[in-house]
C-alpha positions as CSV (number, residue, x, y, z in Angstrom):
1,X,-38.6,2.6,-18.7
2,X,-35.3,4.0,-17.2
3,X,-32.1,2.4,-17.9
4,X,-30.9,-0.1,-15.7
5,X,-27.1,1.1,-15.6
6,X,-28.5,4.3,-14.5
7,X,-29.2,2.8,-11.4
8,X,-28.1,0.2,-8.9
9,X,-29.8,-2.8,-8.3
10,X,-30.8,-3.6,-4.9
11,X,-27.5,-5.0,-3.3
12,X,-29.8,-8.7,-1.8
13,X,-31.3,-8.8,-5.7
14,X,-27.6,-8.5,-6.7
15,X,-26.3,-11.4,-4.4
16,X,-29.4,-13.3,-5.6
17,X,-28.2,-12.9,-9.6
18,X,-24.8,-13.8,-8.6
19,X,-25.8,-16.8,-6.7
20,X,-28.3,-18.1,-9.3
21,X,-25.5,-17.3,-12.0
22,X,-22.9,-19.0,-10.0
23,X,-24.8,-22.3,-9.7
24,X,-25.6,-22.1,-13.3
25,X,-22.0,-22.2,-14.4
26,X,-21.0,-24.6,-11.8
27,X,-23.7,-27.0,-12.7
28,X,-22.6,-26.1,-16.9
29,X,-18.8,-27.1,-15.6
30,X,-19.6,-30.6,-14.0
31,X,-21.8,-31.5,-16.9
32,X,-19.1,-30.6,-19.3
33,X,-16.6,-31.9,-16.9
34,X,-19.1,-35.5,-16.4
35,X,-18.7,-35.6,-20.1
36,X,-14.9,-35.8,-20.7
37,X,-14.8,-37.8,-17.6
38,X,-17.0,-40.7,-19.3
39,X,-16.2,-40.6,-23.0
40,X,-17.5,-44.0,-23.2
41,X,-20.7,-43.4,-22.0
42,X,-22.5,-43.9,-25.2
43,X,-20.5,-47.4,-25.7
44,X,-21.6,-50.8,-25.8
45,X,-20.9,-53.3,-23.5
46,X,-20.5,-53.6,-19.7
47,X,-17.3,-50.7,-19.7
48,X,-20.5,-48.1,-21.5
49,X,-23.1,-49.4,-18.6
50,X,-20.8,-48.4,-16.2
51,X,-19.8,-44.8,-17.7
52,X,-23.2,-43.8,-18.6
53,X,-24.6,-45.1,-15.0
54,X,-21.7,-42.9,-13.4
55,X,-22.0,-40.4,-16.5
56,X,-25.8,-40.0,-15.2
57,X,-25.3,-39.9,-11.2
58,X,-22.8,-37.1,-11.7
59,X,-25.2,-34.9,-13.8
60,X,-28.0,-35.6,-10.8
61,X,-25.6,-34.6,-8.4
62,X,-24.9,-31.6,-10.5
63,X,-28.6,-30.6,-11.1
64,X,-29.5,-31.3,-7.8
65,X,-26.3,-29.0,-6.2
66,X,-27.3,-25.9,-8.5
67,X,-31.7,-25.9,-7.9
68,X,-30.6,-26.6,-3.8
69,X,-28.1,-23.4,-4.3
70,X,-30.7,-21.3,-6.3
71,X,-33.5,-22.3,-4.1
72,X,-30.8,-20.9,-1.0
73,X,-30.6,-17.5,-2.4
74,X,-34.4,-17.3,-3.2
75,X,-35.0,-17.8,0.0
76,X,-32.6,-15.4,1.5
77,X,-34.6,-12.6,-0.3
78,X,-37.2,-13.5,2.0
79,X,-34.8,-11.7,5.0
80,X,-34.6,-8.5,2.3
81,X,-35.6,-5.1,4.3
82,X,-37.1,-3.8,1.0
83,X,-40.6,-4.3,1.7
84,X,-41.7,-5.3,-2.4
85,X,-38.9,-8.1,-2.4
86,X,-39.4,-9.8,0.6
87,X,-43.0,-9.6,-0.9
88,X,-42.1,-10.8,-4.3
89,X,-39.8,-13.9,-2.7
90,X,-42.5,-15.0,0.0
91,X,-45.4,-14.9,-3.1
92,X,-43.6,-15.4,-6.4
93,X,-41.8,-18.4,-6.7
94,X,-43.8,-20.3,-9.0
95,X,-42.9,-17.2,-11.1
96,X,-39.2,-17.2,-10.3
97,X,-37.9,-16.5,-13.7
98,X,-40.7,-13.3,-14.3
99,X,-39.8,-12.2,-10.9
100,X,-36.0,-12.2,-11.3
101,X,-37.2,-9.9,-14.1
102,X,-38.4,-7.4,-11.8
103,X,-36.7,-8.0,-9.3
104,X,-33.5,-7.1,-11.3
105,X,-34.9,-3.5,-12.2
106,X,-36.0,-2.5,-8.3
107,X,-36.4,0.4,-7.0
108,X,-38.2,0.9,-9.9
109,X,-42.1,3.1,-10.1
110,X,-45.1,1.4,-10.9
111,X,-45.1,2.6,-14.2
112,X,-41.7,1.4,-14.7
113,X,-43.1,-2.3,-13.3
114,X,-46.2,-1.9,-15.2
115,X,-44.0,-1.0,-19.0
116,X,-42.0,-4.3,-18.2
117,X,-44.9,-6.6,-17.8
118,X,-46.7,-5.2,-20.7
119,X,-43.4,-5.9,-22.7
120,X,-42.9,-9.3,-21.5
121,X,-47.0,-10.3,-22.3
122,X,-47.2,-10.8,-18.3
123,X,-50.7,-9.2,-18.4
124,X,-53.1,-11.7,-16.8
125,X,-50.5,-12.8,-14.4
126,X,-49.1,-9.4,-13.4
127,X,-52.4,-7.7,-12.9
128,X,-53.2,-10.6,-10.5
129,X,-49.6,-10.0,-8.3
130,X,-49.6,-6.1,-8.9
131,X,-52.8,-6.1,-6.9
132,X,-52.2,-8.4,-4.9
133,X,-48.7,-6.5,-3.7
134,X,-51.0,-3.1,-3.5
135,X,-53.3,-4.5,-1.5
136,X,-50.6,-5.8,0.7
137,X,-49.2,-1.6,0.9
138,X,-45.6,-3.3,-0.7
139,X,-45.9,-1.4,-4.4
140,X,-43.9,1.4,-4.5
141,X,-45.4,4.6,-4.2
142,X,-48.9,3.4,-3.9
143,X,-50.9,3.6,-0.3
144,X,-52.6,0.0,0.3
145,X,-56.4,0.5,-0.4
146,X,-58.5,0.9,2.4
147,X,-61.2,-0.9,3.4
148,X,-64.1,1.7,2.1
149,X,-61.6,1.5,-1.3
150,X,-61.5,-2.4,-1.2
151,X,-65.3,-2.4,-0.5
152,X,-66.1,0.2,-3.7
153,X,-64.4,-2.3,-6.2
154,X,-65.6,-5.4,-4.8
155,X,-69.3,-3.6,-5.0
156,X,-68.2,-2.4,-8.7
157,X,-67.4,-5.8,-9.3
158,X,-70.5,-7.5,-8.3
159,X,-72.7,-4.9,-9.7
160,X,-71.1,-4.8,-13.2
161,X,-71.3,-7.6,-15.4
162,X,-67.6,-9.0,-15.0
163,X,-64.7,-8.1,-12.9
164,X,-62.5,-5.0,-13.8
165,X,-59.6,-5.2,-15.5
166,X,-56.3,-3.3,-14.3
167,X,-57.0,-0.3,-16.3
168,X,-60.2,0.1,-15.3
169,X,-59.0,-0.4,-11.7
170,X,-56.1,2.2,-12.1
171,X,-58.5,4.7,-13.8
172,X,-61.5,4.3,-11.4
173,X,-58.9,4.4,-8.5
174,X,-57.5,7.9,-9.9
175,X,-60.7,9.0,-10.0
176,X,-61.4,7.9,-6.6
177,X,-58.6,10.0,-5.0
178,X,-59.5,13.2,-7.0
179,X,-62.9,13.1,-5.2
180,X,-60.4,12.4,-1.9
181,X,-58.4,15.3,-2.7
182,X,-61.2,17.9,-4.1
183,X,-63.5,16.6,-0.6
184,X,-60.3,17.5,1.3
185,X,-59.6,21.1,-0.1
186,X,-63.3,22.3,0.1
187,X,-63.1,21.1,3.8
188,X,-60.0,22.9,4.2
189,X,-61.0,26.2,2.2
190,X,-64.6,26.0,5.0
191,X,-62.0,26.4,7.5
């Protein structure tokens, strides 16, 4: 996979990091803060009640202030004009920590996408978004499938005895466009 200092990340991914990062640190600060504040919290007595209940309404406060600022800047990638993260943002929040992952490494190629999810153990779960994103036409590089395409794999699918795995997919797919290509030249050479 190429280096990531080799390239610039995406300048909305980069706002994202620095937003997420920011509330991290501010939320780490008021809980540390919350802690000197209420060195009594642990106490007995009506003086440790009342720290501990303050203690505790402070660190909500906290928590609650960083995940309304992260959820912000996740949803500001939903306005990005790069077609993959708006993709990613709108479909991949459940998945917020794998997709900072990726998103963090755009523009990236498929294979480049494809070496990080195999690294991370994504498989099952990538597959599932990868196509999902191709068959939206939002992966990099790749056309969306067309219909007659869609309908080949969905017929290969039903026909064989389970569903195809990515590999098979890819490989079947590659195939699939060097009949394209070789149908195309011969029409061209009739010419």
């Amino acid at each position: 996979m190429a280096e990531q200092g080799a390239r610039q990340m995406l300048p909305e991914v980069q706002k994202y990091v620095e937003s997420v990062e920011a509330a991290t640190t501010a939320q780490s600060a008021a809980v540390t803060a919350a802690g000197e504040k209420y060195p009594e919290r642990h106490g007995y007595g009506e003086e440790g009640r009342r720290q501990d209940s303050a203690y505790s309404e402070e660190i909500r406060k906290a928590y609650t202030t960083s995940a309304a600022a992260q959820r912000a800047a996740w949803e500001a990638l939903k306005a990005s004009g790069d077609p993959l993260v708006k993709w990613i943002a709108e479909n991949c929040g459940e998945y917020r920590t794998e997709a900072q992952r990726i998103l963090a490494i755009l523009p990236a190629t498929v294979d480049e996408l494809d070496e990080l999810a195999d690294a991370q153990g994504w498989c099952g779960v990538w597959g599932d978004f990868r196509q999902r994103a191709i068959d939206a036409g939002v992966m990099p590089g790749i056309t969306a499938p067309s219909q007659a395409r869609k309908a080949v794999f969905e017929r290969i699918d039903r026909e064989g005895c389970c569903p195809m795995g990515l590999g098979s997919r890819r490989r079947i797919g590659q195939a699939l466009d060097a009949l394209i290509q070789e149908a195309l030249t011969a029409e061209a050479s009739a010419r």
